[in-house]
C-alpha positions in Angstrom: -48.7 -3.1 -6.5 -46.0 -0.9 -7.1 -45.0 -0.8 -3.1 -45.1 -4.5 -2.9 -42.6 -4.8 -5.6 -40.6 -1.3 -4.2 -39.9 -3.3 -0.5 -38.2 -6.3 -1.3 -35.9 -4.4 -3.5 -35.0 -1.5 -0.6 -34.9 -4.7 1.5 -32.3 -6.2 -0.5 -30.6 -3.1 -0.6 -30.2 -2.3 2.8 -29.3 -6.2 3.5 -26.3 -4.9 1.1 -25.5 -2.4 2.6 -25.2 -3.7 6.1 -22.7 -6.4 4.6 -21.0 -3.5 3.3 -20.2 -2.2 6.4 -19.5 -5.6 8.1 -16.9 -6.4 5.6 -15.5 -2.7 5.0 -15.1 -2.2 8.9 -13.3 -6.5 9.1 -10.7 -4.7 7.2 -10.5 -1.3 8.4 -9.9 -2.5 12.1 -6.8 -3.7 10.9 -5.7 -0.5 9.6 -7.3 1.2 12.3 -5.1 -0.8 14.8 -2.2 0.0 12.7 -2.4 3.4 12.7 -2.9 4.1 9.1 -4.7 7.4 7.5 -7.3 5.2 5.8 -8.9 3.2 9.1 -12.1 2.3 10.2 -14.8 4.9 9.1 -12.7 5.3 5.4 -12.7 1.3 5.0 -16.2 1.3 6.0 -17.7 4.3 3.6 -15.5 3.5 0.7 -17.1 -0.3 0.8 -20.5 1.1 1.0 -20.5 4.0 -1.6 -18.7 1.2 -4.1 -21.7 -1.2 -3.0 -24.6 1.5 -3.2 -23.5 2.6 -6.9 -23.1 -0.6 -7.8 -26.3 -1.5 -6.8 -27.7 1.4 -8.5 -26.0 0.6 -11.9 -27.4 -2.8 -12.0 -30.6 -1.3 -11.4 -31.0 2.0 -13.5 -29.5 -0.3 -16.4 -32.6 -2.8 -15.9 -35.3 0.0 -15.6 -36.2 -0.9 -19.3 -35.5 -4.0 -21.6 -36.5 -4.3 -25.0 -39.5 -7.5 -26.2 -36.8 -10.0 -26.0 -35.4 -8.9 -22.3 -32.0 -7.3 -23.0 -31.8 -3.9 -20.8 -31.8 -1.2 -23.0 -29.3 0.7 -20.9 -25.9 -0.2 -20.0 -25.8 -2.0 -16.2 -22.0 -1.2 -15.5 -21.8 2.6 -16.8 -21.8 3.9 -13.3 -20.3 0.9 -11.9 -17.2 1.1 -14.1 -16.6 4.8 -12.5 -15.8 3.7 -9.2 -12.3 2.0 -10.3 -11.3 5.3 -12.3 -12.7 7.2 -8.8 -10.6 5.0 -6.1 -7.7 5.7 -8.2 -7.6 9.2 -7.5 -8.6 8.3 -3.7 -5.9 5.6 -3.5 -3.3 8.1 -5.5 -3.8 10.8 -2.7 -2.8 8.2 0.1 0.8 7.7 -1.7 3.1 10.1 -0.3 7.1 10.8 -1.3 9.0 11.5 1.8 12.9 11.9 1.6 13.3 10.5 -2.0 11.3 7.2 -0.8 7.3 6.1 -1.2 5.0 5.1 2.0 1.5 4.6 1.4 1.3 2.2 -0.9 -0.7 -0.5 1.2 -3.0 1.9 2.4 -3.6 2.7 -1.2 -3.7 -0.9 -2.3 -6.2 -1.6 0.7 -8.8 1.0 -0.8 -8.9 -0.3 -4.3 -9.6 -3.7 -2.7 -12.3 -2.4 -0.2 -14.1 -0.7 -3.2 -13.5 -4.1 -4.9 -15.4 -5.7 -1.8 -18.2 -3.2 -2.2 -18.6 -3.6 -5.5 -18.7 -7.5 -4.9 -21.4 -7.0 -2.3 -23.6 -4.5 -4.5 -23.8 -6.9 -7.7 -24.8 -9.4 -5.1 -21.8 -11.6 -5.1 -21.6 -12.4 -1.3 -19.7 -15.1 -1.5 -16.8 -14.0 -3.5 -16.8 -10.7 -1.4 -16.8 -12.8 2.1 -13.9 -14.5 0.8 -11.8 -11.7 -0.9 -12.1 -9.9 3.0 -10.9 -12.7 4.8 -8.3 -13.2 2.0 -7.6 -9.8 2.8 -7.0 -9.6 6.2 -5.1 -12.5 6.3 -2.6 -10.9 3.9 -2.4 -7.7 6.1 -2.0 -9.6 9.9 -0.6 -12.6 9.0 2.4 -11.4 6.8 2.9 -8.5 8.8 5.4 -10.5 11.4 7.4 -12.3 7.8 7.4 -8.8 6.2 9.5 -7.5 9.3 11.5 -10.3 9.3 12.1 -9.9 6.0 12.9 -6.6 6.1 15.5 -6.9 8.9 17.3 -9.6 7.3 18.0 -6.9 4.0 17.4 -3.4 3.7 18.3 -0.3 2.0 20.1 2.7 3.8 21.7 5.9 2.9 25.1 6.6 4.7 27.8 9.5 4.6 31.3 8.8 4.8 33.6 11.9 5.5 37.2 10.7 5.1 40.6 12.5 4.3 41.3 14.6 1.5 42.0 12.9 -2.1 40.7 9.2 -0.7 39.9 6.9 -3.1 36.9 4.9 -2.6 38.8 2.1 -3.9 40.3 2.1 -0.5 37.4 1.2 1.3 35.9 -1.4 -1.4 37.3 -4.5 0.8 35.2 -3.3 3.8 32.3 -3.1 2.5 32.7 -6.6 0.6 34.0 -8.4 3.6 30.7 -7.2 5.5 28.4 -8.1 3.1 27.5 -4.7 2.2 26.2 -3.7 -1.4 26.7 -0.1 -2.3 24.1 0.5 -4.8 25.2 4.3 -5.6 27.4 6.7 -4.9 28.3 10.3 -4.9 31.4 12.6 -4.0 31.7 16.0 -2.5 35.5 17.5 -2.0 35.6 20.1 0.5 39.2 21.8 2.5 39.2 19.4 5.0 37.9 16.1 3.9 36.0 14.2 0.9 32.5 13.0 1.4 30.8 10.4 0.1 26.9 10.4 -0.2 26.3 6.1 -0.4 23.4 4.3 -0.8 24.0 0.7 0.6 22.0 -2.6 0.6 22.7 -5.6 3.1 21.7 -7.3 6.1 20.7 -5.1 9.0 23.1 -6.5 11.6 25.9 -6.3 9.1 25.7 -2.6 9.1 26.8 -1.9 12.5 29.9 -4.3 11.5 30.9 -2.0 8.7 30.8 1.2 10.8 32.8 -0.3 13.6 35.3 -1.2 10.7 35.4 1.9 8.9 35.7 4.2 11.8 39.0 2.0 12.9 40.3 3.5 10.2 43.1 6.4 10.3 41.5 8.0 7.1 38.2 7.9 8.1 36.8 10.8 9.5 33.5 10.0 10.4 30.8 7.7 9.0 26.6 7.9 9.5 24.6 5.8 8.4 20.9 6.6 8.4 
């Protein structure tokens, strides 16, 4: 009796699991194909730990009810775990590299996978079929518009070395006329020449603009911009 009961419930299981890595391995192609740390096989086992303990919550929390058929334990206790546990897995994918952050997609993609999983184990197929397709949408589709949109403005960090006891003043036109914000700024005096350490926001192409104006310049030294 108790085996008949114990084999549709490992077969539902295992059905869950299989969706689990169906759906964890749909979006982990993509970061596969993009190169990034957390690709197929992470996708894949991240989706089906988050289904399996979810699964398991549900299920330890229903192992007894009281006379009137509320579960006597709590069905989300190890469920809830899993978003405190991805954030310390998503955290370790965010790295700081030259004062700026990379990783943060790739950490955003794990808390949604283990969302998935978690979709999958509390038998919500639908919504997690849906969230994955939603998903990869967002990370092909807008791939191409995020470029774009990132060579139509951008922030770079440039060093301008001119001639002793400049003023920056001096150089305020330029960078107006090219459509070039300089969000900060900081000076260094040395014997031969002052530098300044900018940080500067504007269109891509208008970049090369500015540094074809500035080094025209007899009191510019050299310029860089990185």
């Amino acid at each position: 009796m108790i085996d008949s009961v114990q084999d549709p419930v490992r077969f539902e299981l295992l059905i869950k699991l299989l969706v689990a890595v169906v759906l964890g391995g749909a979006v982990g192609v993509e970061r596969e194909m993009s190169g990034k740390p957390a690709g197929l096989r992470t996708t894949i086992l991240i989706c089906v730990g988050a289904a399996l303990f979810t699964h398991l919550s549900v299920a330890i929390g229903l192992v007894s009810q009281t006379s009137a058929g509320q579960p006597y334990g709590d069905v989300t206790r190890i469920a809830a775990q899993i978003v405190t546990g991805i954030g310390f897995l998503g955290a370790g994918a965010i790295l700081h590299e030259r004062g700026s952050v990379v990783g943060l997609t790739t950490a955003a993609t794990i808390w949604v996978v283990a969302a998935i999983g978690m979709g999958v184990g509390a038998g919500a197929y639908a919504e997690a079929v849906g969230t994955t397709v939603m998903v990869c949408l967002v990370l092909i589709g807008l791939r191409t518009i995020e470029r774009k949109l990132v060579m139509v403005r951008r922030t770079v960090t440039a060093t301008l070395r001119v001639a002793p006891n400049t003023d920056f003043a001096t150089f305020e036109d330029a960078f107006r006329d090219s459509g070039v914000h300089v969000r900060s700024r900081r000076t260094y005096d040395h014997v031969g020449d002052r530098t300044f350490e900018l940080t500067l926001v504007g269109p891509s192409k208008r970049f090369d603009v500015l540094v074809d104006v500035l080094r025209r310049r007899q009191d510019v030294v050299s310029v860089y911009v990185d």
